[in-house]
C-alpha positions in Angstrom: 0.0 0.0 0.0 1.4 3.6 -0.7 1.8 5.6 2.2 1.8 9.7 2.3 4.8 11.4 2.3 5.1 13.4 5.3 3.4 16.6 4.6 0.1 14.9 3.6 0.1 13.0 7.4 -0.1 16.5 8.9 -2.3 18.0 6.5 -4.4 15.2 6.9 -3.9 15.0 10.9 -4.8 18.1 11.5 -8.0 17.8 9.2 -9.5 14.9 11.8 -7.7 14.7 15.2 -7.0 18.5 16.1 -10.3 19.4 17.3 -10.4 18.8 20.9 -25.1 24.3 26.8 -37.4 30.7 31.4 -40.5 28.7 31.6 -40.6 26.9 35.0 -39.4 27.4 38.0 -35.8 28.6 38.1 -32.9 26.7 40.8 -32.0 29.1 43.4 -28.3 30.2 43.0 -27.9 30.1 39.1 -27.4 33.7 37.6 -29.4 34.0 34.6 -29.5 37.5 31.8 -31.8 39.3 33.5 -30.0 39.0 36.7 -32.6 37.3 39.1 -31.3 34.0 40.4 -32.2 30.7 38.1 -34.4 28.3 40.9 -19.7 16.5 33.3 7.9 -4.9 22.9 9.7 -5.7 20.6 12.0 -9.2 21.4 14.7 -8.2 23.9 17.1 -10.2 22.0 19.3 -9.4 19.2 18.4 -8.7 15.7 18.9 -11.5 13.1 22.0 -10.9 11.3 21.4 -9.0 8.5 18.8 -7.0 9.1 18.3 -3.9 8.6 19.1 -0.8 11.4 15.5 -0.7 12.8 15.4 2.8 12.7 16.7 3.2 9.1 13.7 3.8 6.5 13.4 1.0 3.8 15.3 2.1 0.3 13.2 4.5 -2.0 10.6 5.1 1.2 9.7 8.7 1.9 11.4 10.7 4.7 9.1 9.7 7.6 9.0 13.5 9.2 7.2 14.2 11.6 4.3 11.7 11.2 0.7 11.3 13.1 -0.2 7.8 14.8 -3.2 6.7 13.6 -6.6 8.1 15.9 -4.7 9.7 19.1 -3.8 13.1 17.1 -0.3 13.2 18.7 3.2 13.3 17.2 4.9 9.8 16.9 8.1 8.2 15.1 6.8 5.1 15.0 3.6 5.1 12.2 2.7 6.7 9.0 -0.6 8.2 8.4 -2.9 7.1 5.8 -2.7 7.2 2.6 -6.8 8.7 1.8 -8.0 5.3 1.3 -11.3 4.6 3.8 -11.5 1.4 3.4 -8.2 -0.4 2.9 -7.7 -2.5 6.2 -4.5 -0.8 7.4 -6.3 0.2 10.7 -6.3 3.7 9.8 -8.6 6.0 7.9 -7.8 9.6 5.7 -9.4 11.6 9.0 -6.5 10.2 11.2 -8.7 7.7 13.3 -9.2 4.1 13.6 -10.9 2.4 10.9 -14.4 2.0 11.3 -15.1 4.6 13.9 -19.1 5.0 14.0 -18.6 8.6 14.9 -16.6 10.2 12.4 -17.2 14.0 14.0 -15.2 15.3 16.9 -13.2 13.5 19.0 -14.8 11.5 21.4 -18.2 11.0 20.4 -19.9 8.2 21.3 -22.5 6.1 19.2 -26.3 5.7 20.2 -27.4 2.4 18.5 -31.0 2.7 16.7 -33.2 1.8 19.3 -37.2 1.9 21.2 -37.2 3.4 24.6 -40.0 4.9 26.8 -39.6 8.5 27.2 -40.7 11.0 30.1 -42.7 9.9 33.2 -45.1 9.8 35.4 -44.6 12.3 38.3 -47.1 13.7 40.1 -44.2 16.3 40.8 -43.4 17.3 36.9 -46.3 17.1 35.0 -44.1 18.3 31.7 -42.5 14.9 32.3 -45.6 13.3 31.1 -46.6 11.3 29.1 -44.6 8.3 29.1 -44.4 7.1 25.8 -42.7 4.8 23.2 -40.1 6.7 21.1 -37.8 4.9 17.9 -34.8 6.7 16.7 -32.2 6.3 14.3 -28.7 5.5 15.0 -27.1 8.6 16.4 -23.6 9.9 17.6 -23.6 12.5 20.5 -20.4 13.8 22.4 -19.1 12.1 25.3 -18.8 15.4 27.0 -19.6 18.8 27.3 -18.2 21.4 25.3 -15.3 22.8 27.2 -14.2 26.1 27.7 -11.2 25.4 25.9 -13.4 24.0 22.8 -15.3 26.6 22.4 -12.6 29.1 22.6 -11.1 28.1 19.7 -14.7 28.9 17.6 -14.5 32.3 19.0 -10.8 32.5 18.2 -11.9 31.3 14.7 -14.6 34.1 14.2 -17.0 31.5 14.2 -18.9 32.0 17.4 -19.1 35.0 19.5 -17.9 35.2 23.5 -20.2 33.8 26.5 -21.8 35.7 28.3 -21.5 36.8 31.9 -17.8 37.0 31.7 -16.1 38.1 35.0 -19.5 37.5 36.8 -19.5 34.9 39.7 -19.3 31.4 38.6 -18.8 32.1 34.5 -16.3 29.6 33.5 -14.9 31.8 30.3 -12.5 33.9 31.7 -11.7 32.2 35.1 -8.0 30.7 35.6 -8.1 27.1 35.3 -11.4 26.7 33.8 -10.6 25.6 30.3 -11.6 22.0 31.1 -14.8 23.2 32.6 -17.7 22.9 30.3 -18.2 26.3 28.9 -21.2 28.2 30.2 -23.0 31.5 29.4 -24.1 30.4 26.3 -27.6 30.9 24.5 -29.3 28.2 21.9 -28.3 30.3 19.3 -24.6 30.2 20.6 -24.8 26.8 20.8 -26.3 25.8 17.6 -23.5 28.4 16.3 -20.7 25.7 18.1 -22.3 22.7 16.6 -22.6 24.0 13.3 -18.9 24.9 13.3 -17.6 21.2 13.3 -20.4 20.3 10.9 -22.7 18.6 13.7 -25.7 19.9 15.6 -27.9 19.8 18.9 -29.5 16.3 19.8 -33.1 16.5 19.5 -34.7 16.3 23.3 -35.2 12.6 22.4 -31.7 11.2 21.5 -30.2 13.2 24.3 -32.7 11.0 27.0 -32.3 7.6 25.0 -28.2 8.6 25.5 -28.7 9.3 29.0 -30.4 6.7 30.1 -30.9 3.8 27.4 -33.4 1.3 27.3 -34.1 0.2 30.4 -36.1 2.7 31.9 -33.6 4.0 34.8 -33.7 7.6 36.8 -29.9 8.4 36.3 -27.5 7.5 33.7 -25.7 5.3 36.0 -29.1 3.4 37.3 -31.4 3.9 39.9 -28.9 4.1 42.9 -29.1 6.8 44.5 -27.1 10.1 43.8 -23.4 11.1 45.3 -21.0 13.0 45.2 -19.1 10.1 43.5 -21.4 10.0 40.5 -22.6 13.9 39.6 -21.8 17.2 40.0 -25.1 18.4 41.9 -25.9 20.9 44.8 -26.3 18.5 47.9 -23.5 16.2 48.1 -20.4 18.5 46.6 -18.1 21.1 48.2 -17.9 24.8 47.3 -21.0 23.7 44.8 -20.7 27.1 43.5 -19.2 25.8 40.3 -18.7 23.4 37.8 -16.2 20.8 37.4 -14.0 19.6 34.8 -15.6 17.9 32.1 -15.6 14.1 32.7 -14.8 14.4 36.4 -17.4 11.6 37.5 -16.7 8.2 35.3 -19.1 6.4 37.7 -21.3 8.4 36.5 -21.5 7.4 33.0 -24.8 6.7 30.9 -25.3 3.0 29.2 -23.6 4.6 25.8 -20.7 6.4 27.6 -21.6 9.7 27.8 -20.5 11.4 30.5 -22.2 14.0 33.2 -25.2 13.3 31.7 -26.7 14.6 35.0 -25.5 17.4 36.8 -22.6 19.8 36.4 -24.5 22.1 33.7 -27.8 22.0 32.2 -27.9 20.9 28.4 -29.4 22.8 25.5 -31.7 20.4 23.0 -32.4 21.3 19.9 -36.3 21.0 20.3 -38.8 24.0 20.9 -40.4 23.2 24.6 -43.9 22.1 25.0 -45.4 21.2 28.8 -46.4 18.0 27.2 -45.1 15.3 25.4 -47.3 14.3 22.3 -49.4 10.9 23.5 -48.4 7.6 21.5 -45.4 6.4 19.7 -43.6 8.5 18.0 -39.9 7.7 15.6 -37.3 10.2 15.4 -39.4 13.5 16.4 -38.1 17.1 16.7 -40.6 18.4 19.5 -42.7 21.5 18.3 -42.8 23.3 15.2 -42.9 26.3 16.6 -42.7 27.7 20.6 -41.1 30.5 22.6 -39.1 28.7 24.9 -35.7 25.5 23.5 -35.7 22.9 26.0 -32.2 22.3 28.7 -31.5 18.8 30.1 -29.8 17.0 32.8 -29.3 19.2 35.7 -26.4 21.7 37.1 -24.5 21.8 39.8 -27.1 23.8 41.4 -29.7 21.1 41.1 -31.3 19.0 43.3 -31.3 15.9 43.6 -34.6 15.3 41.7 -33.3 17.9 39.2 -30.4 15.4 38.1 -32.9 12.4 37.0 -32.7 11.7 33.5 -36.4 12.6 32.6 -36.1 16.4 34.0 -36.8 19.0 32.0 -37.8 22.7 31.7 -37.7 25.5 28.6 -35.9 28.9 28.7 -36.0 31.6 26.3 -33.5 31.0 23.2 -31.6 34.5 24.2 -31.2 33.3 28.0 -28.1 32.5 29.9 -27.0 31.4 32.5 -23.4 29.9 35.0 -25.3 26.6 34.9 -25.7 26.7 31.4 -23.8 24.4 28.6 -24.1 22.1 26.1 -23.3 19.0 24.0 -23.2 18.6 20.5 -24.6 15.3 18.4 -24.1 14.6 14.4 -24.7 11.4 12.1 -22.9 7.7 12.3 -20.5 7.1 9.3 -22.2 5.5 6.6 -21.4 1.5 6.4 -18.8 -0.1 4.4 -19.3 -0.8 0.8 
């Protein structure tokens, strides 16, 4: 097979491994845009005589460079990158990661198998929880984590999205030292959908981002129905100094059946969907909520949640130009196709 010279395997590295969130009651403590508080070896022995010096190239090959090892985007002497072919069974594909990675996006995604799940419940508490019903979606991809402050830096630096909000203000991870692995806050739905659109992916739809936080089995949390602690979420009750997030992917216990992490807690999520106070009642496949509304719908829970806040099925609407230090987001895109 015909490898790249060395240039290409930059070019082509830098092309797929470089790339690195009000109707209801608000939660007490969150700051929000109008001001008012808002209620994630080789042998040891000796080479066989006659060999070739291990670290001389074969005759005629390209100077190796510097050269990309296939899928962790880092530096390394000891592989080529590919050569553009998708499919060719080297174990590496022309965007630089393993071949057949279902999630072809940014790094880190994880995969959502096509699947039927029952959606919402039946609280006496949260009536906008209601009605449970049977949902089928597609195969989808949706990040393993937050967007990070350092993430979404980078969109700002690239002219490509404009700064968070709140910066300065008390909790706002954007300008705070030591935040850049923080999930970024202060953002509005159109900020968001500004991010996504960026790296060529998008918000989930309300629906995928429950059926990736809690799969198929009907549980409360992404972990299961134990209890929450201060080992599995970043929540109000069970953390210290809770005024603030932590670091993106702080609590693996924590993680959902597909492997997306702080799925509950830490900051609430923008959806893509317009909020309703209802779900529509019967079975519904791949829907988008509302045509039209006033309100986007956020997910998940905050740091400043309770613990009821944190269960998988909560849910409330804010305004699309609202903001807030518990805040944030995720994006999702679309599997790569299948093989030939």
């Amino acid at each position: 097979m015909t490898r790249c010279a060395a240039v290409l395997c930059v070019v082509l590295a830098s092309a797929g491994c470089a790339r690195g969130a009000a109707v209801g009651s608000p939660d007490a403590g969150a700051m929000v845009d109008s001001g008012t508080p808002d209620a994630g070896a080789p042998d040891a022995g000796a080479p066989d005589a006659g060999a070739p010096d291990a670290g001389a190239p074969d005759a005629g090959a390209p100077d190796a460079g510097p050269i990309s090892k296939c899928g962790n985007g880092t530096l390394d002497p000891d592989e080529r990158c590919d050569d553009g072919n998708l499919l060719d069974g080297d174990g590496c594909s022309a965007m630089c990661l393993p071949e057949g990675t279902p999630c072809p996006g940014s790094p880190d995604m994880v995969l959502v198998p096509a699947a039927t799940f029952e959606m919402g419940a039946d609280s006496p508490d949260y009536a906008n929880e209601a009605p449970v019903h049977q949902v089928r979606l597609d195969a989808f991809c949706i990040g393993r984590d937050e967007v990070t402050v350092d993430a979404y830096r980078a969109c700002v630096t690239a002219e490509a999205c404009t700064a968070p909000h709140g910066r300065g203000q008390l909790g706002y991870n954007y300008d705070a030292a030591g935040k850049g692995d923080h999930p970024v806050n202060g953002v509005t739905w159109t900020q968001a959908v500004a991010y996504c659109a960026w790296l060529n992916e998008r918000l989930p739809t309300e629906a995928e981002w429950e059926l990736a936080a809690r799969g198929t089995d009907g549980r409360l949390y992404p972990w299961g129905d134990a209890k929450p602690s201060a080992s599995l979420a970043r929540y109000w009750a069970m953390n210290p100094n809770p005024r603030t997030t932590s670091p993106v992917g702080s609590y693996p216990a924590g993680v959902s059946p597909y492997g997306a992490l702080d799925m509950a807690g830490n900051v609430w999520e923008w959806v893509a969907d317009w909020y309703a106070d209802m779900y529509p009642d019967g079975p519904v496949t791949d829907p988008t909520g509302p045509e039209t509304g006033t309100d986007r719908v956020v997910r998940g829970g905050s740091w400043n949640a309770t613990v009821s806040q944190i269960r998988v099925t909560r849910r409330k609407g804010a305004a699309v130009d609202a903001f807030s230090n518990d805040y944030g987001f995720r994006c999702a895109g679309e599997p790569a196709p299948a093989g030939p």
